[in-house]
PyMOL CGO cylinders between C-alpha atoms (Angstrom):
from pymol import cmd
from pymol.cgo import CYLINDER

trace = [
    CYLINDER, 20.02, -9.92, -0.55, 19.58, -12.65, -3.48, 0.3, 1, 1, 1, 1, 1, 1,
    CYLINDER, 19.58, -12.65, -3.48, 16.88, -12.06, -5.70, 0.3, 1, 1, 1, 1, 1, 1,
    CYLINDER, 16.88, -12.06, -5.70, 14.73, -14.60, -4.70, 0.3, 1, 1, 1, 1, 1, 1,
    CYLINDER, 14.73, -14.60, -4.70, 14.59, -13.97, -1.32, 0.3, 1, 1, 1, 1, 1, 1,
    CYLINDER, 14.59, -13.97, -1.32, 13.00, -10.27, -2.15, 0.3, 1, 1, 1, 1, 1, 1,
    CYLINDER, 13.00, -10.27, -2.15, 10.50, -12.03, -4.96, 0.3, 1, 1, 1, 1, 1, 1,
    CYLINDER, 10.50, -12.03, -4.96, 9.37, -13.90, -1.96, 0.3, 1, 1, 1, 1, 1, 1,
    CYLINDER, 9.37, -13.90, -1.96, 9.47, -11.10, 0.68, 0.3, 1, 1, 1, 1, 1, 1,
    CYLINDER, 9.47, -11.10, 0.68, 7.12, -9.20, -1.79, 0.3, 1, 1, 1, 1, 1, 1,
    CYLINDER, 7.12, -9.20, -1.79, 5.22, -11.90, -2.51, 0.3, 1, 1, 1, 1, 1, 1,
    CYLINDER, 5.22, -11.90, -2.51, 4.08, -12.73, 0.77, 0.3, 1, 1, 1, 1, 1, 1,
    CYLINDER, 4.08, -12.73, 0.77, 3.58, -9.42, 1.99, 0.3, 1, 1, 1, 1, 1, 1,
    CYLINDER, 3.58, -9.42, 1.99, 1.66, -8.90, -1.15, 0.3, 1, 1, 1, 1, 1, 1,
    CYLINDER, 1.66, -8.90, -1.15, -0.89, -12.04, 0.56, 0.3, 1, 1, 1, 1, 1, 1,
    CYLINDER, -0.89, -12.04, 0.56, -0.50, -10.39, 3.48, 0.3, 1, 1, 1, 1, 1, 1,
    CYLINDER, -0.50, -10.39, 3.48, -2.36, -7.19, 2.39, 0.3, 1, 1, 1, 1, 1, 1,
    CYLINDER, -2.36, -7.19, 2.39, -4.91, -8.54, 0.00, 0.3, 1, 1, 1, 1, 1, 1,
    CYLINDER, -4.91, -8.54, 0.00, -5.88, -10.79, 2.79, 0.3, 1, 1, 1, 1, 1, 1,
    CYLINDER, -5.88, -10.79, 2.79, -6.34, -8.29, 4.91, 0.3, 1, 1, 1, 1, 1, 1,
    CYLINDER, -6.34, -8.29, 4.91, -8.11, -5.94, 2.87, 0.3, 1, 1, 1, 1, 1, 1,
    CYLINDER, -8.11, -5.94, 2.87, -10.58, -8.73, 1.88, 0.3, 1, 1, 1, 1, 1, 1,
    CYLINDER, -10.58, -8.73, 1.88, -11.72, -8.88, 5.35, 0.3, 1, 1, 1, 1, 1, 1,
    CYLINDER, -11.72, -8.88, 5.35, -12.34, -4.81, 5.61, 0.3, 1, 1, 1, 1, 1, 1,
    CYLINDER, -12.34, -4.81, 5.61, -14.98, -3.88, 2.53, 0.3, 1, 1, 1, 1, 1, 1,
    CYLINDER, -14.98, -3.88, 2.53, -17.23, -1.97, 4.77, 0.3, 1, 1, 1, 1, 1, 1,
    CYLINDER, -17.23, -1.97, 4.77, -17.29, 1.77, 3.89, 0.3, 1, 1, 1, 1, 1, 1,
    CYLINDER, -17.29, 1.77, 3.89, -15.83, 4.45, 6.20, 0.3, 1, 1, 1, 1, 1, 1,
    CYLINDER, -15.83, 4.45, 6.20, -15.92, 8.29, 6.27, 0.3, 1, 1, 1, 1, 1, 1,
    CYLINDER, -15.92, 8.29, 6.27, -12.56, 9.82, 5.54, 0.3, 1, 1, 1, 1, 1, 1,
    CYLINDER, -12.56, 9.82, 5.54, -12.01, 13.82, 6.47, 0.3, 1, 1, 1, 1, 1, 1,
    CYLINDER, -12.01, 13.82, 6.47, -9.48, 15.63, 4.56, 0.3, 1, 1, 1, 1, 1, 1,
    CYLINDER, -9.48, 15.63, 4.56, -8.81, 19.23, 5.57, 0.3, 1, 1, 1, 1, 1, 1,
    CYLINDER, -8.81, 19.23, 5.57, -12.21, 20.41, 4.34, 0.3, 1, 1, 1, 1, 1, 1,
    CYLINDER, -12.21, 20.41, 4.34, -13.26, 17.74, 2.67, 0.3, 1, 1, 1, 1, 1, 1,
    CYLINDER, -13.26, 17.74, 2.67, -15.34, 15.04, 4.34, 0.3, 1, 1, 1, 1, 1, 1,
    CYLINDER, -15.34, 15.04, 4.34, -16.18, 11.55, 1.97, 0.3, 1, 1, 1, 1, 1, 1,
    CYLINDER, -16.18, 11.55, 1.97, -16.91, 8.03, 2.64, 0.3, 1, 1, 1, 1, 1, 1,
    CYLINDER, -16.91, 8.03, 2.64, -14.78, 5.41, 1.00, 0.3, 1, 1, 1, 1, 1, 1,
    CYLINDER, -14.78, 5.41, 1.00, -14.92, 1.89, 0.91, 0.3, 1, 1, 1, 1, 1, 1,
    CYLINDER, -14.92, 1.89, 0.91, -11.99, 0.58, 3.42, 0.3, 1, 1, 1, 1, 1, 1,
    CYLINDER, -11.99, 0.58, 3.42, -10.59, -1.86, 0.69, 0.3, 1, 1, 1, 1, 1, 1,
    CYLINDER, -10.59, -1.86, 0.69, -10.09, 1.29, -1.71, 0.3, 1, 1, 1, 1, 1, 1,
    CYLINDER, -10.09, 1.29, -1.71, -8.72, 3.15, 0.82, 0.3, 1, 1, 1, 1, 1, 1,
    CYLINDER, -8.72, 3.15, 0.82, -5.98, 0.09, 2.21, 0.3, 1, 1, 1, 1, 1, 1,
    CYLINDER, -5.98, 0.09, 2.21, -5.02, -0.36, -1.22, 0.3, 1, 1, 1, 1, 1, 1,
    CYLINDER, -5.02, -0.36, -1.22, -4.50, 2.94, -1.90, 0.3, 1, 1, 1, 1, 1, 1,
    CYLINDER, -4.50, 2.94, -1.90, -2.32, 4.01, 0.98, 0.3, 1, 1, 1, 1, 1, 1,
    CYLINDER, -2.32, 4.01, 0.98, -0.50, 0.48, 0.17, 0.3, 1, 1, 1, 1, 1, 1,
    CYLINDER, -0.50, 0.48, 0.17, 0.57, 2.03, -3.66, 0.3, 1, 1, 1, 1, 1, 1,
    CYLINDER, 0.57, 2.03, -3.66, 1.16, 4.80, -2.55, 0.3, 1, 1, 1, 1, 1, 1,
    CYLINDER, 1.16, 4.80, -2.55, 4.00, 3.45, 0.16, 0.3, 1, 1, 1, 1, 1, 1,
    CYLINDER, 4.00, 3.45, 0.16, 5.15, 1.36, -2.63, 0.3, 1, 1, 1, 1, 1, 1,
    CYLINDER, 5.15, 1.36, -2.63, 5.79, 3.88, -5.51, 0.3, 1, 1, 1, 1, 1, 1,
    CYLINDER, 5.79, 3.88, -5.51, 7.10, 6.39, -2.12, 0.3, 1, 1, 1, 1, 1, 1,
    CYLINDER, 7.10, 6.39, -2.12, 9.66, 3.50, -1.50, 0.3, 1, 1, 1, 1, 1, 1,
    CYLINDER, 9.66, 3.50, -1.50, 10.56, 2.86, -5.25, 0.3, 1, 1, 1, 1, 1, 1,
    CYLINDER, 10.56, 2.86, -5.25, 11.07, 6.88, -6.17, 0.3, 1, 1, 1, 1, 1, 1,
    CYLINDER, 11.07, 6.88, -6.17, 13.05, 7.55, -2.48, 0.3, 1, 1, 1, 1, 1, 1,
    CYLINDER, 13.05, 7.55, -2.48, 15.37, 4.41, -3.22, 0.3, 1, 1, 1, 1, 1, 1,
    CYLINDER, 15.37, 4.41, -3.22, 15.78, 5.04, -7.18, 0.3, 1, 1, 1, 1, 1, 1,
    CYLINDER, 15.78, 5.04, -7.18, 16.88, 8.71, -6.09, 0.3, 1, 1, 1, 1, 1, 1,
    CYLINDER, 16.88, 8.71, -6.09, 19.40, 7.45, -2.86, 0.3, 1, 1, 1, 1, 1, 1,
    CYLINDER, 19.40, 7.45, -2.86, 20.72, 4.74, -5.64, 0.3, 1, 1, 1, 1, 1, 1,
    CYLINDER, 20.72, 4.74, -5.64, 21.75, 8.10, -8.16, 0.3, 1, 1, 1, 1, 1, 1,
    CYLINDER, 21.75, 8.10, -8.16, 23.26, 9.54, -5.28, 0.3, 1, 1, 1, 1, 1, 1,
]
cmd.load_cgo(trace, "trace")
């Protein structure tokens, strides 16, 4: 896949999700095992969005020294 082509992949999903997230902001309660806290839904999109990101970064740097 050219270079390009994945600068403008990322880019648009990159639209994609801050649109998206813009038009969540209220708060919601999140429950963790134990825990229970309320977080605002942009915070919480964004979050689980990085953390797929670096998840796909470390899993494809690892297959690469494979």
């Amino acid at each position: 896949m050219s270079n390009n082509l994945k600068m403008y992949a990322g880019l648009g999903l990159l639209i994609l999700v801050v649109l998206f997230t813009l038009q969540n902001t209220e708060t919601v309660p999140i429950s963790f095992l134990f825990w229970e806290f309320r977080i605002s839904r942009v915070l919480m999109i964004l979050l689980i969005f990085v953390i797929g990101v670096l998840v796909g970064v470390f899993s494809s740097n690892y297959l690469k020294r494979k």
